[in-house]
N, C-alpha and C positions, 0 to 999 in steps of 0.2 A: 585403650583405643583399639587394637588387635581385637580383641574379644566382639568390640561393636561391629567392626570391620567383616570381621567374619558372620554374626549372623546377620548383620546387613545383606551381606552377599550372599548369606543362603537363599535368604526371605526376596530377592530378585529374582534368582535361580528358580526360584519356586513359582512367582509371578509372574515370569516371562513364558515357562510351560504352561501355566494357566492358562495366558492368552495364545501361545500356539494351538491347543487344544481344545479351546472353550469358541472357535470361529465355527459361525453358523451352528452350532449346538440345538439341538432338541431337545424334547423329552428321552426321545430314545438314543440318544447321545448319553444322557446326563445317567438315566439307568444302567443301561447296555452297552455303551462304548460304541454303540453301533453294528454290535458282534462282530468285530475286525483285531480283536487286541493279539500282537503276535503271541503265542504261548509262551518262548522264550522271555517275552520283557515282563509276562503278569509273573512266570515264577519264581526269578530274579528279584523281583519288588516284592512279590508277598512275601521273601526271606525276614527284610526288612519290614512291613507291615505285620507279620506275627513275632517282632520281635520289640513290647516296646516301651517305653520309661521305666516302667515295674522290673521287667529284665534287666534292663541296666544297670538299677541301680541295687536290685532285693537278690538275682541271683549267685554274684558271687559273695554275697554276704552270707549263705547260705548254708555254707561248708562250716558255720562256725559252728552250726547246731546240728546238720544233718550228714556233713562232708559231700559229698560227690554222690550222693545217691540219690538227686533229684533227675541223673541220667538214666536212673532205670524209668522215670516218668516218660523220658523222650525215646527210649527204646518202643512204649510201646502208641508212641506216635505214630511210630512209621508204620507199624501195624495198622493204625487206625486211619491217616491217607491213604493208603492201598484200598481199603474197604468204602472209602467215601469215594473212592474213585474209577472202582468197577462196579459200587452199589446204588449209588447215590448221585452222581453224574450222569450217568444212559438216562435217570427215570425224568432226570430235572430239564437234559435235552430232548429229550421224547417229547414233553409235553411243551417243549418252548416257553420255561417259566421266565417272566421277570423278578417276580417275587416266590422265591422257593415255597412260604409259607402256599401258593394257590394250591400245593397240591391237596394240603389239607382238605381246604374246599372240593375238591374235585372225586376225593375218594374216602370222607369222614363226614365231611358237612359245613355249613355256615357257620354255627358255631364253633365248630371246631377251628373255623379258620380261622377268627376273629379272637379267639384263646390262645393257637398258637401267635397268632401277629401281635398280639397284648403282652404276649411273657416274651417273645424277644426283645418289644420296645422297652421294657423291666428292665429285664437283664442288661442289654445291648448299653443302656443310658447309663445303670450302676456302674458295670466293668469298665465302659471306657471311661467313666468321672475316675476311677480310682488311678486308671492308667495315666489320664491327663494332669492327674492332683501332682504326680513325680516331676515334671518338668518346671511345671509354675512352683513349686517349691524348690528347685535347683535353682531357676532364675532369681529369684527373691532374694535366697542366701548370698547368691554369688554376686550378684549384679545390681539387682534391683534396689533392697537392702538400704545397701549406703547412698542409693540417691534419695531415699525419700518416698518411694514408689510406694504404695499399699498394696499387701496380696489383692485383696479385689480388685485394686485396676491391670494385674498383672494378669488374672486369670481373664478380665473382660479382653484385654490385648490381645493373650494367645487365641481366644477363638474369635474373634472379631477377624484375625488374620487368614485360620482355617475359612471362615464364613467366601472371605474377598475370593480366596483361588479355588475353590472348590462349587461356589455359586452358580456358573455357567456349564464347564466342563462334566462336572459330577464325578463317573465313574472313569470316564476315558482321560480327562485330567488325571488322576490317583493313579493308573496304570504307570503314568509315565513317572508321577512326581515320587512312587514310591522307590523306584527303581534308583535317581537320583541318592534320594535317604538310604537306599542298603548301602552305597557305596561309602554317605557321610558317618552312616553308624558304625559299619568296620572296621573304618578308615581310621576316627576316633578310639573304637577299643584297641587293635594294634599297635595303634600309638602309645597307650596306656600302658600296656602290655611291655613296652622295649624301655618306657619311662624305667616303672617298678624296677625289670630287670637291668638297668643300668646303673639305678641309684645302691641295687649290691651290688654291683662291683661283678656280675656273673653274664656269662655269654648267654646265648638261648639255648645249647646243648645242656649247658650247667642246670639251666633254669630249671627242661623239660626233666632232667635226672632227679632235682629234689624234689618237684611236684608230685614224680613218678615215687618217688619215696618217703613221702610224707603223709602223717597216720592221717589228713585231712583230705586223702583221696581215696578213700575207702568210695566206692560205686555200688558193690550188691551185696544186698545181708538176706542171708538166708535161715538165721541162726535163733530167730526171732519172730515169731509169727504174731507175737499179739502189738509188735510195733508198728508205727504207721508208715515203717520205712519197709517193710519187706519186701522184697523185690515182687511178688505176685500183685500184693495188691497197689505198688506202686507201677506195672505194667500195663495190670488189666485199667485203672485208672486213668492209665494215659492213652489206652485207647480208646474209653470213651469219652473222656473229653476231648479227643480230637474229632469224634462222630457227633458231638454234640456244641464245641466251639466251632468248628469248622461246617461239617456237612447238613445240620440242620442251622446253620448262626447264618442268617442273610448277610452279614457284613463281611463273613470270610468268603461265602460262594458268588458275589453278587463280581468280584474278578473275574474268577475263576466261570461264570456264565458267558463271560465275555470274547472269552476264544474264539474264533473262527470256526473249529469244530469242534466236536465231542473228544476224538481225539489228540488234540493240541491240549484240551482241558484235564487229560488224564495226563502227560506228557509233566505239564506243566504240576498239577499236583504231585506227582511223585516226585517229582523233581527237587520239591521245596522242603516236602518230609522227610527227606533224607539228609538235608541240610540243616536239622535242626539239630542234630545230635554233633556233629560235630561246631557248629554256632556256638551250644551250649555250654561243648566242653571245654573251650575259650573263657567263657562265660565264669565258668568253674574256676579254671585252670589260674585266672587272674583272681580270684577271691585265696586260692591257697597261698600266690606269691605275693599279695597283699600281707597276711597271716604273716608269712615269713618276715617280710619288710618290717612290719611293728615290732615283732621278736628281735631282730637283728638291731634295731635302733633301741628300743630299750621302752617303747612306747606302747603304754597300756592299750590294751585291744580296745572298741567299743564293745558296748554289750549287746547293742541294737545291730544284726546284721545289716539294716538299712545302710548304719550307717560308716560302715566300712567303709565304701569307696569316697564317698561325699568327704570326709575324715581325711584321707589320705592325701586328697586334692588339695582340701583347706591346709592343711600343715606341710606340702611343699609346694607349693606353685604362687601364692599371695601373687593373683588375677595374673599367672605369667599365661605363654602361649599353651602351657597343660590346660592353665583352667578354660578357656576357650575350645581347645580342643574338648576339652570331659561336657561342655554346655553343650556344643554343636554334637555330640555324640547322643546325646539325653531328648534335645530339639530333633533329631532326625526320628529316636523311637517313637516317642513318644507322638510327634504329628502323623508318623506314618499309621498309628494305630487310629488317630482321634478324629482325621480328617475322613476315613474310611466310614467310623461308625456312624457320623453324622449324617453321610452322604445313606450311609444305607436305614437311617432310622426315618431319614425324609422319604425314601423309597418303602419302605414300608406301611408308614402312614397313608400316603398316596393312594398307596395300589391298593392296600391290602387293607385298610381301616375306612379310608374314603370312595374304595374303590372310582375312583378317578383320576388314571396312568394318564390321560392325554389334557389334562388341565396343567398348562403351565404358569399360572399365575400361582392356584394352590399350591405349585411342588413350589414357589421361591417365597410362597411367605411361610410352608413349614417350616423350613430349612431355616428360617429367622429364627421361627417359634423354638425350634432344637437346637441349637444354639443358644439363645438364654435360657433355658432347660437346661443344657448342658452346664451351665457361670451356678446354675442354683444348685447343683448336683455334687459339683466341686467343691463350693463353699461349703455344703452340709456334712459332706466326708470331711474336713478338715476338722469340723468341730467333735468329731463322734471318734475318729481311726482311731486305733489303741493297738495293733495287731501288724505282721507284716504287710507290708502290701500285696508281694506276691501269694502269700497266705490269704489274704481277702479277696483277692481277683477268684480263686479260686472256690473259696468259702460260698463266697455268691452265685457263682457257676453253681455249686453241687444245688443249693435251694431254686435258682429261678430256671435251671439248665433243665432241669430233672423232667418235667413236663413234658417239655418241647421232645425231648430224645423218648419218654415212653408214649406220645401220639403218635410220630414218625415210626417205632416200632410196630405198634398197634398197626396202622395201614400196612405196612411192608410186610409182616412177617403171618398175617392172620386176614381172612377171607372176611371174616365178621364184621358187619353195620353197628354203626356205633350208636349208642342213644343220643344225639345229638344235644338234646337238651341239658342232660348232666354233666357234659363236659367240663363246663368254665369249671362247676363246683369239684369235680374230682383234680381237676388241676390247684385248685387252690389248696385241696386240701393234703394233697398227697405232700408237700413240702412242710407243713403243718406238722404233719404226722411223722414226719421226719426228725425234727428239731425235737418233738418229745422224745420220740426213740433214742435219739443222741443223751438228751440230758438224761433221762432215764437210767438207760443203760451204765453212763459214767457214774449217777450216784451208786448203784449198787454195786457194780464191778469194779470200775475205776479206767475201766477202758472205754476209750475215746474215737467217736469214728474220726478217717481222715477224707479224701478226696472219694472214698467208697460212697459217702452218701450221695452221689450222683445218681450209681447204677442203686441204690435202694429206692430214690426219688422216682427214677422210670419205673423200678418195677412197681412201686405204688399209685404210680400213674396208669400203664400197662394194666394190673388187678383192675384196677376201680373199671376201666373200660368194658374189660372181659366181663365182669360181674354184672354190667347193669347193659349188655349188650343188646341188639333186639333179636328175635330167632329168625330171620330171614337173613338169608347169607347173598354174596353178592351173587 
């Protein structure tokens, strides 16, 4: 009853913002917030909004196979915020974008725009089905399960629910409701955090001493360059998927447009990059005293990092106020991430594939349409996954990211008119020609790319453009 109780009462919290924020709504409400969002509350929220089910429950399971040096990934996050946000920010409010992809348009071509806005709706639909697939499998085991529920009526529930408080509001809704969620996500891993370290018997100085001494917090390996942990290429990696989840991903900047000014917008992004690294080491930090917990008890580890925490839940709490707390932790990531993408894959669609921003009929029947988009997206990951989750969140980023980040370089970084025409096809193909490169390379070497095939993706993005360029410059 506690467990109902509580996400009963999330799921009101959540609806009662709805409708503060969803009064007299627009188009340009539901896009832009109205450009009024204080800086402070979007970067507060996107902590929680870039933090979400897949984190929860794949990060600290992490440490089983990698230890702690998924923080050299987040070190070079912050590298990568700084750059979206003196780079990337000025050109997006200069030009008064709603949909970042116009720039395409405006400095590449029709094509081009309509290739960039096709490979984010790709992507944008894969990564958050995988993100969303974590919560609707938490509830099922924990909850659902033993009443009888089937995953598919679980997964139609959760977005049925996103659909209801996100329908009116849009973006300016999400500012608020995500802000709420970072509070319910931390709230819950801290708690988790003083559970573990209670149930040994150890204070929180104790804790942070063994963590601090334990072979499972190794952070940077340098010793090893053809591994996929090496602190370079797990840096330069993390900062371009922050220039490529973040500053070309319509659903990370479509907040972050919302600020009041240019400078509220940089304020607030550096604000939130900075907070990933110590988020994460939390993150970490509960996966090694997890580790510890099953040693001390006598309890075989899992093999599955997934399923560390989910594990740990199941075998002390049977539905006490932990398991509630670990659901309401997993429901705050994870809608903070899914409620976001939808909102920005209806914005996309709109502006950028229908070009029709001031149709508000079409923006509330796509938002239908991407939502069961979304139930079919889910369902189809559950029958295929075989891999980590935070590993496939990623895996996908490097094949469908890769494009999007070498068109965005192509315009920014080179004067050169693009062939317009060949576009869509060097986007296809350069991800193509990646996935050989990978299997290639591993039959004959045995070496394996990891999150690097991003930046090989752009560059084979990037090439194809250079090559078939026209000779008139701008």
């Amino acid at each position: 009853m506690m467990m109902i109780a509580i996400v009963l009462g999330y799921f009101l919290l959540l609806f009662g913002i709805s409708r503060w924020t969803g009064r007299r709504a627009t188009n340009e409400t539901f896009y832009r917030a109205d450009r009024r969002s204080p800086w402070y509350m979007v970067a507060f929220g996107m902590v929680g909004a870039s933090i979400s089910g897949v984190t929860f429950v794949s990060v600290p399971g992490m440490v089983l196979h990698t230890q702690m040096t998924y923080l050299q990934m987040c070190m070079g996050f912050i590298l990568g915020y700084v750059v979206v946000a003196f780079l990337l920010l000025p050109l997006y409010y200069k030009l008064n974008l709603t949909s970042i992809y116009g720039y395409l348009a405006q400095r590449l071509g029709r094509r081009s725009h309509k290739t960039g806005a096709s490979f984010f709706l790709l992507s944008k639909m894969m990564g958050a089905a995988v993100r969303f697939y974590v919560v609707c499998m938490i509830l099922q085991h924990f909850v659902l399960t033993p009443m009888g529920v089937p995953f598919v009526a679980t997964v139609m529930g959760m977005v049925l629910l996103i659909w209801l408080y996100t329908r009116q509001g849009g973006i300016k809704t999400l500012v608020w409701t995500d802000s709420l969620q970072t509070v319910c996500l931390f709230t819950a891993l801290l708690l988790i955090i003083y559970k573990v370290v209670t149930d040994m018997d150890m204070t929180m100085t104790e804790a942070v001493r063994a963590i601090a001494a334990n072979d499972l917090s190794r952070i940077v390996v340098m010793d090893d360059w053809v591994s996929k942990q090496h602190f370079w290429k797990q840096f330069l990696s993390g900062v371009f998927v922050v220039l490529v989840m973040t500053g070309v991903d319509q659903d990370m900047m479509q907040k972050n447009l919302t600020c009041k000014t240019l400078r509220g917008a940089q304020k607030d992004m550096c604000t939130y990059g900075l907070a990933f690294l110590p988020a994460n080491l939390l993150f970490l930090s509960l996966g090694v005293l997890l580790v510890m917990w099953y040693q001390q008890k006598g309890i075989a580890i899992p093999v599955m990092g997934d399923d560390l925490l989910p594990q740990y839940i199941s075998l002390t709490s049977n539905l006490s106020p932990l398991t509630a707390i670990f659901v309401l932790g997993i429901l705050a990531a994870s809608f903070s991430s899914a409620d976001s993408a939808l909102t920005s894959l209806t914005t996309i669609f709109c502006v950028d594939i229908k070009e029709r921003a001031d149709d508000e009929a079409l923006r509330k029947c796509v938002h239908i349409v991407m939502c069961v988009l979304f139930v079919l997206v889910i369902l189809l990951f559950k029958t295929v996954n075989s891999t980590s989750l935070i590993d496939a969140v990623y895996i996908i980023a490097s094949y469908t990211y890769g494009p999007l980040l070498g068109l965005f370089a192509f315009g920014l970084l080179t004067k050169y008119v693009v062939n317009d025409y060949y576009v869509p096809y060097i986007a296809v193909a350069s991800p193509l020609l990646c996935y050989l490169l990978d299997y290639g390379v591993g039959q004959w070497t045995g070496y394996r790319f990891g999150y690097e095939l991003l930046m090989l993706n752009a560059l084979f993005t990037f090439t194809g453009l250079w090559l078939t360029r026209r000779n008139d410059g701008l």
